[in-house]
N, C-alpha and C positions, 0 to 999 in steps of 0.2 A: 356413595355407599348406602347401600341396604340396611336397614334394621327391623329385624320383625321381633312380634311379641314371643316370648318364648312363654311352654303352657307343659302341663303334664299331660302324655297322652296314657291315657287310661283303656287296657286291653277287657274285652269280655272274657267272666271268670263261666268257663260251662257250666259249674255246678250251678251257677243261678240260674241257667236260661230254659227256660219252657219250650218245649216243643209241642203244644197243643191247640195252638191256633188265637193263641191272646198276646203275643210280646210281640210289641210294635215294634219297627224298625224305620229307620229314614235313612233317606241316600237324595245326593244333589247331582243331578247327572245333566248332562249337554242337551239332551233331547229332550228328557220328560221334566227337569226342572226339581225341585222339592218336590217327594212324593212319600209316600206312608205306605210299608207292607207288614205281613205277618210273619214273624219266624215259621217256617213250616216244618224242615228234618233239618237232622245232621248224619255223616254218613251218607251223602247223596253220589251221584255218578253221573258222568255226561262225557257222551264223544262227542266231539268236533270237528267237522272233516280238515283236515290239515292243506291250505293252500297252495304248498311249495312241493306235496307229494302227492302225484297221481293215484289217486284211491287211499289213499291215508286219513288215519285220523289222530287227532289227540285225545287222549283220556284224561280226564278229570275225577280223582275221586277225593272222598274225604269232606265235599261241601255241605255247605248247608244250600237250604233252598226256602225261597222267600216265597209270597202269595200277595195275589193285589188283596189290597183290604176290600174292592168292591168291582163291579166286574164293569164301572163305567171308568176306572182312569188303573192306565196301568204303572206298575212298580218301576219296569226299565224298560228299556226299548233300545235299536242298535242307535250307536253315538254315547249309550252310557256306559260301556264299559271303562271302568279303571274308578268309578265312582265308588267312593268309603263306604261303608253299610255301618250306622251306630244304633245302639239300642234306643231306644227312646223309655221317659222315666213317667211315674204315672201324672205330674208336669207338664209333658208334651218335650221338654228336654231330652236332646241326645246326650249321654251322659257315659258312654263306653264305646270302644270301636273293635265292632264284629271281624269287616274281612273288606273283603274289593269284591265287587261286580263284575263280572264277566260273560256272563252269556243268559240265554234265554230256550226256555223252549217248554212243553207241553204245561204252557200257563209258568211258568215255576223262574224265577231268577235264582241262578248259582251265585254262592259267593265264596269266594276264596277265605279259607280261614287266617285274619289274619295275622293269630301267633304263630301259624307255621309258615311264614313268609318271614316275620322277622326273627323266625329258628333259623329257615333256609338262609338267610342274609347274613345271619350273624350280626345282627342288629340291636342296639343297646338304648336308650331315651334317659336322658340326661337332663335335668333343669339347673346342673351346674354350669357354668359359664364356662367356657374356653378360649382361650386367646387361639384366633384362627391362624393358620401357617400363609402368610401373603409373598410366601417367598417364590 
């Protein structure tokens, strides 16, 4: 049997967030490892060409978009997608969680906002215990 530590997950509240080129961010991704970006916008846009439909794409709107903090290592890279994006506190601590990773392009990583994934999911966080159903 498995036991993990149970923790509060603490969402990013927007009114706090700056979009002017100072609120760090951190993501740990497969490829690039611990890396450090800048919140860049919210309200960002990105197609995708869609693999399964000849000329197709997917749209993305609604993200934010991240920035390398410097133009020798970058934020994400492919392999990081699905990577957490958290604020980072003036610490160095992540201390609230942004969105997820998912794509890349004119310098900028999108991130999925991730209270409207756990709107979409219908998703709850609970540091109550519950006895799990093993039936």
């Amino acid at each position: 049997m498995f036991f993990a530590e149970h923790f509060d997950v603490r969402l990013a509240n927007e009114h706090e967030l700056k979009f002017n080129g100072t609120m760090r961010v951190t993501k740990i991704g497969r490829t690039t490892g611990k890396t450090v970006g800048l919140l860049s916008r919210e309200n960002e846009s990105i197609s995708i060409p869609n693999r399964n439909v000849d000329g197709g794409f997917c749209e993305f709107e609604d993200c934010y978009s991240i920035e390398n903090c410097n133009s020798s290592s970058l934020f994400f890279d492919l392999g990081d997608s699905g990577s957490g994006v958290f604020l980072l506190d003036n610490f160095g601590n992540s201390n609230k969680a942004l969105g997820i990773a998912f794509a890349t392009g004119c310098e900028k990583t999108y991130v999925c906002k991730l209270k409207e994934i756990v709107k979409q999911f219908n998703l709850s966080v609970s540091s109550d215990e519950e006895p799990m159903d093993e039936s």
